[in-house]
TORFI-546967 format. One record per residue (C-alpha): z, y negated, x; residue number from 1. Coordinates in Angstrom, 3 decimals. Layout:
<mardos>
<mardo zz="Z" yy="Y" xx="X" seq="NUM"/>
...
</mardos>
This chain:
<mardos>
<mardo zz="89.333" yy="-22.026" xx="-50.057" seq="1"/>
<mardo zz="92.448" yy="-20.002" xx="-50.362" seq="2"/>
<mardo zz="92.166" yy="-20.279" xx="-53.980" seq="3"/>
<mardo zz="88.240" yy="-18.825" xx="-53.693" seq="4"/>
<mardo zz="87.539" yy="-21.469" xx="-55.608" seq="5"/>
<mardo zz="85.478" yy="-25.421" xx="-55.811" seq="6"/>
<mardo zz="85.541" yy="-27.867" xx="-57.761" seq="7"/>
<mardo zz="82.706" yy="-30.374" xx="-57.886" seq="8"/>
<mardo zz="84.547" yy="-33.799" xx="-59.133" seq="9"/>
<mardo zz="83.147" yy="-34.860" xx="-62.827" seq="10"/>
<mardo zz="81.974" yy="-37.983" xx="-60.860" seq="11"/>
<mardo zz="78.795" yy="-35.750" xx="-59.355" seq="12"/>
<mardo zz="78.045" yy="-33.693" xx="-61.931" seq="13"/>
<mardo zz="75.698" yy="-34.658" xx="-64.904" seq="14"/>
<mardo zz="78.515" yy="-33.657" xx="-67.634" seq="15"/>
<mardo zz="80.734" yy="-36.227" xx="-66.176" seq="16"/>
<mardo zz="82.950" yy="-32.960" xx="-65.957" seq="17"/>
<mardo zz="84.834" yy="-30.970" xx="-63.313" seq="18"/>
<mardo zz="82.429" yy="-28.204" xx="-62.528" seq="19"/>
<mardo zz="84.550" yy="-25.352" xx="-60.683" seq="20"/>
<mardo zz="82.546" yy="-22.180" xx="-58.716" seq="21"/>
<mardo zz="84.496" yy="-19.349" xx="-58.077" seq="22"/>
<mardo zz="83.739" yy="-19.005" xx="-54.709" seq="23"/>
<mardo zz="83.071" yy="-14.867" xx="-53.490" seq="24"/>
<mardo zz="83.916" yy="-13.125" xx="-50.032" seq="25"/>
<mardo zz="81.138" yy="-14.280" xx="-48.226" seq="26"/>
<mardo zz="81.307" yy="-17.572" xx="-49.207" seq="27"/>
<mardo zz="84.929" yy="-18.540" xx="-48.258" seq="28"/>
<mardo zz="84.008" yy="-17.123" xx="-44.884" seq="29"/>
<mardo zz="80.396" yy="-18.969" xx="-44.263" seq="30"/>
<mardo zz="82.501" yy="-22.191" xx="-45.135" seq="31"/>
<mardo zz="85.608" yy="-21.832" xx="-43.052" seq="32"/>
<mardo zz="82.688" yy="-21.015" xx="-40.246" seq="33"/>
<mardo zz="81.018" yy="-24.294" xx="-41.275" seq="34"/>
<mardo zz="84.134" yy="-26.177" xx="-41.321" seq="35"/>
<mardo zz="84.948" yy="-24.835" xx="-37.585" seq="36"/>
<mardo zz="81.804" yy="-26.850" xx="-36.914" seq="37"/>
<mardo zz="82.302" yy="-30.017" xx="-38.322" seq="38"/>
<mardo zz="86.293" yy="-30.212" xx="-38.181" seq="39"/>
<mardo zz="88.549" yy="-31.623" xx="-40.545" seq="40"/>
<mardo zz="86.887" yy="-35.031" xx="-41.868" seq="41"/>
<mardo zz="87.511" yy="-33.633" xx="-45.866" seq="42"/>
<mardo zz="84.259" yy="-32.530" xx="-46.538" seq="43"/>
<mardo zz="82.747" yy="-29.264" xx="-45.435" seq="44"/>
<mardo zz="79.379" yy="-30.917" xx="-44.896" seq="45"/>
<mardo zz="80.027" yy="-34.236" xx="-43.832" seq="46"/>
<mardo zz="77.444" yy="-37.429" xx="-43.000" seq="47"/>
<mardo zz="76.325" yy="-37.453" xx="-39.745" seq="48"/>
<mardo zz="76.371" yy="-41.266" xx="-39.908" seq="49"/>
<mardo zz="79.189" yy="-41.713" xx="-42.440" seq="50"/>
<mardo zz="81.671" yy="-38.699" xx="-41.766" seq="51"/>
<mardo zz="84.175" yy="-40.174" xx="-44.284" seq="52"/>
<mardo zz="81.219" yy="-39.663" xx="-46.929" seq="53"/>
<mardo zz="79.315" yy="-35.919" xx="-47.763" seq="54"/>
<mardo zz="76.175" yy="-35.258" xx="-46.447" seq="55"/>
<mardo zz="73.263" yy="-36.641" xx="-48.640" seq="56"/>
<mardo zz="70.952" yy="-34.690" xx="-51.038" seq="57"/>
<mardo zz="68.162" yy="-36.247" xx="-48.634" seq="58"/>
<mardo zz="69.513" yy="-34.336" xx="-45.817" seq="59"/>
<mardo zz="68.460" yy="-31.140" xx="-47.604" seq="60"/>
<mardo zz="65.171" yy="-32.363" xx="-48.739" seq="61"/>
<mardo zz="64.497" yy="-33.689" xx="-44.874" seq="62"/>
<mardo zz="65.432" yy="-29.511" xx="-43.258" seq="63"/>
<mardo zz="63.120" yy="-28.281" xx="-45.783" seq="64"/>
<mardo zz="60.812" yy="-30.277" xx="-44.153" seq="65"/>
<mardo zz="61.485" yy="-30.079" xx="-41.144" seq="66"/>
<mardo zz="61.125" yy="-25.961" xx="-41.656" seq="67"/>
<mardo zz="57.599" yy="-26.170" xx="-43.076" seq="68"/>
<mardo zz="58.325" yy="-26.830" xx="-46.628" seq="69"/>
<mardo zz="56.364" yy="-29.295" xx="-48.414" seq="70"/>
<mardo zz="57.710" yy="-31.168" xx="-51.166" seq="71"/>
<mardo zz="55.731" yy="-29.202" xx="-54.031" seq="72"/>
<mardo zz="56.859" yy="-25.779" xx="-52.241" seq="73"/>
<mardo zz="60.702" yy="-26.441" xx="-52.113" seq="74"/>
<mardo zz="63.009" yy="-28.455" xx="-53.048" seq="75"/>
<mardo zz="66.915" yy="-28.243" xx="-53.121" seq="76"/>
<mardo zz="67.558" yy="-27.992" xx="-56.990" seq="77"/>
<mardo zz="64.396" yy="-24.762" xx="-56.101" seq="78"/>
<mardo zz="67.462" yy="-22.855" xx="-55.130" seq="79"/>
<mardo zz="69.107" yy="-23.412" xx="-58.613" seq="80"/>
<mardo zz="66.101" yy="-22.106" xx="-59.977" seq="81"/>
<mardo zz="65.409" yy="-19.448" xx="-57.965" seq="82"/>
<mardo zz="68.837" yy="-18.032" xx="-58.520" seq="83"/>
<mardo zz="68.864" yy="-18.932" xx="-62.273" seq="84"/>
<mardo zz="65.455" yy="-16.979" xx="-62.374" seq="85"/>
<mardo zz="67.008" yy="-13.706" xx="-60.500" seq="86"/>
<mardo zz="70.299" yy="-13.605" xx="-62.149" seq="87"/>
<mardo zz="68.578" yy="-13.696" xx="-65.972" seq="88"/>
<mardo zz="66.023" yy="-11.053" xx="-64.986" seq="89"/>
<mardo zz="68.647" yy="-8.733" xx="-63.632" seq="90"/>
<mardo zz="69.660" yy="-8.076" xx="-66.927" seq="91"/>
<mardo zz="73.515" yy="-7.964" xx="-65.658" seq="92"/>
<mardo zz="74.735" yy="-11.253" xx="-66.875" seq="93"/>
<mardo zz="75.202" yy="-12.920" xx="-70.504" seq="94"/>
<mardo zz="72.811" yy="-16.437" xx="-70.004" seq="95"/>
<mardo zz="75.499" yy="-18.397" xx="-71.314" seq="96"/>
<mardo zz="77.571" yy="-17.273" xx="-67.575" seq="97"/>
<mardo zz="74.648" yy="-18.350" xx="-65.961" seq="98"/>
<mardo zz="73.871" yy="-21.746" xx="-67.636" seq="99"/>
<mardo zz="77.994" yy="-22.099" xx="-67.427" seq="100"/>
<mardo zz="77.722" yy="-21.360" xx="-63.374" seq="101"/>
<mardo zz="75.393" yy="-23.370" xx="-63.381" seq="102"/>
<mardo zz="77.091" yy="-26.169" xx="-64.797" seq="103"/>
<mardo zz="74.664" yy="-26.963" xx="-67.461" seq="104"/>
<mardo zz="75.705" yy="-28.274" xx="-70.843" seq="105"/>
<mardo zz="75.066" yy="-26.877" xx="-74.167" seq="106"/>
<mardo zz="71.778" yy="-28.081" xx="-75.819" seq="107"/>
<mardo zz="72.853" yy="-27.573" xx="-79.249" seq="108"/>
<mardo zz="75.320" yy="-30.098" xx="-80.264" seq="109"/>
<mardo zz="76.988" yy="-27.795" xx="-82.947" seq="110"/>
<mardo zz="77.021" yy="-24.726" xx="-81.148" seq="111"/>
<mardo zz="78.552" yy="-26.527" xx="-77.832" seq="112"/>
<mardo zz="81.485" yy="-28.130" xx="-80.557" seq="113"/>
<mardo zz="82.303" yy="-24.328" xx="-80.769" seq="114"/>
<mardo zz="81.630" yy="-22.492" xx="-77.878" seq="115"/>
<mardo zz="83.820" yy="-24.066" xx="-75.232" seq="116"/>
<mardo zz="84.221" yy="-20.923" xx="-73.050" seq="117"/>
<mardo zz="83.944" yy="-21.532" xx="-69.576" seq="118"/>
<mardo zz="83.410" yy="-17.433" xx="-69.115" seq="119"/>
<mardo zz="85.618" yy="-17.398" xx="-65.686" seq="120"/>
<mardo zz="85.876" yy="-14.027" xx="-65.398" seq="121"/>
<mardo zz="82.107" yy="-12.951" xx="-65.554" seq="122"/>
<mardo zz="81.581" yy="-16.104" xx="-63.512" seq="123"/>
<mardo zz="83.494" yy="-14.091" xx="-60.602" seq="124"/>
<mardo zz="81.995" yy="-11.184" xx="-60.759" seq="125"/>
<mardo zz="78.602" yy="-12.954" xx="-60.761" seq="126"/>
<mardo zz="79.540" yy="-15.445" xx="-57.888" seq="127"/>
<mardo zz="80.540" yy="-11.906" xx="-55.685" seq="128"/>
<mardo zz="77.294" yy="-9.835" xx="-57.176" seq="129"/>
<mardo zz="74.776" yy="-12.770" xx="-56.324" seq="130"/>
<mardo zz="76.362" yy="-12.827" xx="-52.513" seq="131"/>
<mardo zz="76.240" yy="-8.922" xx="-52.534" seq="132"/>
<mardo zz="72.864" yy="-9.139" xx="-53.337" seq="133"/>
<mardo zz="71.646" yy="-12.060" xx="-50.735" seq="134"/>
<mardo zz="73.407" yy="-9.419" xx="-48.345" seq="135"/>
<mardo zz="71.143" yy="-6.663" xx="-49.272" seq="136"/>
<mardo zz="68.389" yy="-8.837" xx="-48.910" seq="137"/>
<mardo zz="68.970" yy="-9.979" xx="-45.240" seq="138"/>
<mardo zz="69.693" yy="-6.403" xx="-44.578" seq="139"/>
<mardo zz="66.025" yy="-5.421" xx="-46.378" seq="140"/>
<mardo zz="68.099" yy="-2.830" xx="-48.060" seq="141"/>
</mardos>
């Protein structure tokens, strides 16, 4: 966290690469809030059952539920969407930051043998924007 920064291990991601997030403001400070909660087991949301292990997609799926969600309303890769969605139609970001933040591959075989850029910078502007924005939201600015 003191690096505002996450890296998702190769190992869960569908590249079979690092992913890193720049993390912004808000978000450092929602997760050392979250980690208060569940302590020090290594991962910021551990198992219940297992807490040497992370919390399970499932989990997700089962407090969307559980708030009135059915599964054709919401699901957890909805957010990814959603925010996807909001951050191409606000006309502030190149798509290629958002597929990148996203950590979505290139399609195109040649162009992705050329364009290798990870486009950091933009990426933390974006991450800080996005959390700016969900901010103004809950404020119903």
């Amino acid at each position: 966290l003191e690096q505002a920064l996450w890296t998702i291990p190769g190992r869960k991601t569908k590249t079979r690469k690092d992913h890193l997030v720049p993390l912004s403001r808000q978000s450092i400070e929602m997760f050392r809030q979250v980690r208060a909660l569940t302590g020090p087991s290594g991962y910021v949301f551990p198992s219940m059952m297992t807490p040497n292990r992370s919390m399970s997609g499932n989990t997700i799926n089962a407090a969307l539920r559980r708030l009135g969600f059915a599964s054709n309303e919401m699901t957890p890769h909805g957010f990814r969407a959603t925010a996807s969605t909001l951050l191409n139609e606000s006309g502030k970001w190149h798509p290629d930051t958002i597929e990148r933040a996203l950590g979505h591959g290139d399609a195109d075989n040649v162009r992705s043998a050329y364009h290798r850029g990870a486009h950091w910078e933009e990426r933390k502007k974006m991450a800080q924007w996005w959390s700016n924005h969900l901010d103004r939201l809950k404020r119903n600015d």
